[in-house]
Residue, then its C-alpha position, 0 to 999 in steps of 0.5 A: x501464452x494466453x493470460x487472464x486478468x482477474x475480476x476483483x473478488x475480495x471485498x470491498x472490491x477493488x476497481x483496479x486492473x493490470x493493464x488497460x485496453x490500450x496496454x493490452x493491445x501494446x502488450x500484444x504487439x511486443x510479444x507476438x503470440x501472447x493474447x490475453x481473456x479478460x473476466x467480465x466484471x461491472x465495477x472495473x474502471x475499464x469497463x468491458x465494452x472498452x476491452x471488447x471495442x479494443x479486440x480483446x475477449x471477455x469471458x468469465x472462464x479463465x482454465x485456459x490461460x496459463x498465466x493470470x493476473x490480478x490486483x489484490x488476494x484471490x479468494x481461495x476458493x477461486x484459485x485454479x490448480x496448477x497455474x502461475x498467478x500474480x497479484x499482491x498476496x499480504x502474506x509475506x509478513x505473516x499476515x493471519x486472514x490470508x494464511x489460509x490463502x498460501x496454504x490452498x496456493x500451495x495445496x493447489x499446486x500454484x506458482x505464485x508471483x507477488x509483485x510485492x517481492x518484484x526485486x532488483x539484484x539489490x534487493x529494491x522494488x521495482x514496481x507497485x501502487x505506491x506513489x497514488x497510496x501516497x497522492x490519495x493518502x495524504x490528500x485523505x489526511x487534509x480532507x481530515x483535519x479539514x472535517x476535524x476542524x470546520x476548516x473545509x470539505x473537500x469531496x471524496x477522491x472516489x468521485x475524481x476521473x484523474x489525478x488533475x481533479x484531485x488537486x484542482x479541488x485541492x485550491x479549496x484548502x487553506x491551512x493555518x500555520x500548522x506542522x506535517x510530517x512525512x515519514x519514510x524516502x521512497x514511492x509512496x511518501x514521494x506520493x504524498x508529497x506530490x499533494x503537499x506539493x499541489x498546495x504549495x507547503x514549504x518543506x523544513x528540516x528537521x531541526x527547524x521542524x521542532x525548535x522553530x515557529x512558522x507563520x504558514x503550513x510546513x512539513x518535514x520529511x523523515x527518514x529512518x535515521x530521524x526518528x530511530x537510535x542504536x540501543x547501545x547509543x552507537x551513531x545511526x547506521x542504515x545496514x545495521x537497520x535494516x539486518x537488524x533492526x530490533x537493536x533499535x528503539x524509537x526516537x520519534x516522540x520528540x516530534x510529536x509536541x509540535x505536529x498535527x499530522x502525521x503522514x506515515x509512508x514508510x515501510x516497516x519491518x515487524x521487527x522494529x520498533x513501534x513509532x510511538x506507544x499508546x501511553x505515549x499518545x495518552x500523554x498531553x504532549x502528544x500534540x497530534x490530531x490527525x494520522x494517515x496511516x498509508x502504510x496500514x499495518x494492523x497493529x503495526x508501526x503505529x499502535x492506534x491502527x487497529x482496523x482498517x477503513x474503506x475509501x467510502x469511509x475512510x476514518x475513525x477515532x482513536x481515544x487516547x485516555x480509553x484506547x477504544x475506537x470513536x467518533x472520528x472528529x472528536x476533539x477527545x479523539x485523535x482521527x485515523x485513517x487506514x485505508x488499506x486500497x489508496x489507489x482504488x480511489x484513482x482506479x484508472x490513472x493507477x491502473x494505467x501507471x502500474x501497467x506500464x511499469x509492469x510492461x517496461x520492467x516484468x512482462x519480458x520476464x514474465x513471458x519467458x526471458x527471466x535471465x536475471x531471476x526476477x520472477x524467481x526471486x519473486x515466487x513465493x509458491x512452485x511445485x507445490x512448496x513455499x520457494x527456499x527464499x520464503x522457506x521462514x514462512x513454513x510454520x504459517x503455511x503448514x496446513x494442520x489437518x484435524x484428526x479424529x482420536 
């Protein structure tokens, strides 16, 4: 099998890639007979010198590859009928800009495999970016409340060649005895809590979280029970949470008196409830100052993420009185950042993480031994039709022809 790997074409682009050159080459020998083409491109991480001195070929013409593979949304206009494609769509929640996406990948007769919906028997994801959205996230969250308050300023993490360097640069900080919250169980609050660890913050309960006072900087980790109740008052059960979980209401806001940043990582279904509302975050007791949105949905679980941000330019401000967008350090404000391409920041440990990841638990599928249907259960797209486990996307995938009367 020949695969392509794709040049980063939405913008701001991202500097992102599948597999390394050194990954390539393992690739290659683990399955003989695949080979790989490679677009060039001048802001990859890998740059092209580094693939062409490791044998591999690179060439702006991906039509012979009939497997290619990217990081983010392929511009439509660049999509190449009749291919299986993988990337990361942001379709699967109905997400408007990219409507137009799935409906050309369906129109141009195109297999898509999100590795987004990459899941095992059990239904839990097996691969992705989470753990460096997590790392950088949090890290973003510090270097604001840091700039919020003149405590310090840490540099940007674009500017960082490896995840060491992040946290060597980290041992500038020193926080006041303030409180944190994590939110959510799995790779990307694991992630955040790997800064959190690089500066040695202590983790607390819940219950501590509210009712005690500390005389240094401490966290707490939140999953869906703490901060979500059963509307008929029935104890937390995490099935019916997830089956269904808009018999649920929100029990976050006795938190927010005592937090100054929120961290939030955990996943959410557009069926559930929001974690707070803008009124509430108009009231004096919504003590917080700082959200690092990781999540980054757009009008999502946290109401005051109405755009997003860039890594370049990672935050604004959120008025609470006037619910507009302002400067982002205000003190009238409450800073956000919702930056919605973390681990580009740390493209080459990121990239290098995910590929292998990719080899060790997608690659045998992928290349032909799909015995337990992991590619099938993870192709949105096939023969021109959305697959029956996405047949609910069938009203954004329509396309809507306009007809002369």
């Amino acid at each position: 099998m020949l695969v392509g790997l794709l040049r980063e074409e939405k913008i701001p682009r991202d500097r992102r890639v599948p597999f390394s050159p050194e990954q390539i080459n393992y690739i290659r020998k683990l399955f003989p007979g695949t080979d790989f083409i490679i677009q060039p491109s001048s802001f990859r991480c890998f740059s092209d010198k580094e693939y062409e001195d490791a044998g591999i070929e690179v060439r702006e013409d991906l039509s012979d590859a009939s497997l290619i593979m990217g990081i983010k949304e392929v511009p439509p206009t660049l999509l190449i009928p009749s291919k299986t494609y993988c990337f990361f769509s942001h379709t699967i929640k109905k997400q408007p800009h990219n409507r137009i996406l799935l409906q050309t990948i369906i129109e141009k007769n195109i297999r898509l495999v999100d590795y987004e919906c990459l899941i095992d028997p059990e239904g839990n994801r097996i691969i992705g970016f989470g753990r460096f959205a997590g790392v950088v996230g949090a890290y973003y969250g510090i270097m604001g409340y840091g700039q919020r308050y003149g405590l310090f300023d840490l540099r940007t993490p674009t500017g960082f060649h490896s995840i060491e360097e992040l946290e060597n640069e980290l041992t500038k900080v020193k926080l006041p005895n303030m409180k944190m919250i994590v939110t959510g169980g799995g790779r990307v609050a694991n992630g955040a809590i790997e800064t959190l660890g690089a500066l040695k913050i202590r983790k607390v309960t819940p219950y501590e979280f509210i009712n005690y006072s500390f005389r240094e900087p401490v966290y707490v980790q939140l999953h869906s029970q703490d901060y979500n109740r059963s509307k008929d008052d029935f104890p937390f059960n995490h099935t019916e949470f997830l089956k269904h979980p808009g018999d649920f209401e929100s029990s976050f806001i006795r938190f927010a008196p005592v937090c100054d940043i929120l961290i939030h990582c955990s996943y959410w279904d557009p069926r559930a409830p929001k974690l707070f509302s803008l009124e509430e975050m108009n009231s004096p007791a919504f003590h917080i100052s700082v959200i690092a949105d990781i999540t980054c949905d757009v009008n999502g679980s946290i109401p005051s993420t109405t755009r997003t941000t860039t890594i370049d330019d990672p935050f604004f401000g959120y008025d609470p009185l006037t619910q507009k967008i302002a400067d982002p350090f205000s003190l009238n404000t409450i800073t956000v950042m919702a930056v919605d391409n973390l681990p580009t920041a740390l493209p080459r440990d990121a990239s290098q993480d995910f590929g292998k990841n990719l080899i060790e638990r997608v690659m045998p599928a992928l290349l032909g031994n799909d015995g337990e249907g992991l590619i099938e259960r993870a192709s949105l797209t096939k023969n021109g039709k959305l697959m029956p486990r996405f047949s609910y996307l069938e009203d954004y995938a329509i396309k809507v022809e306009k007809t002369c009367q």
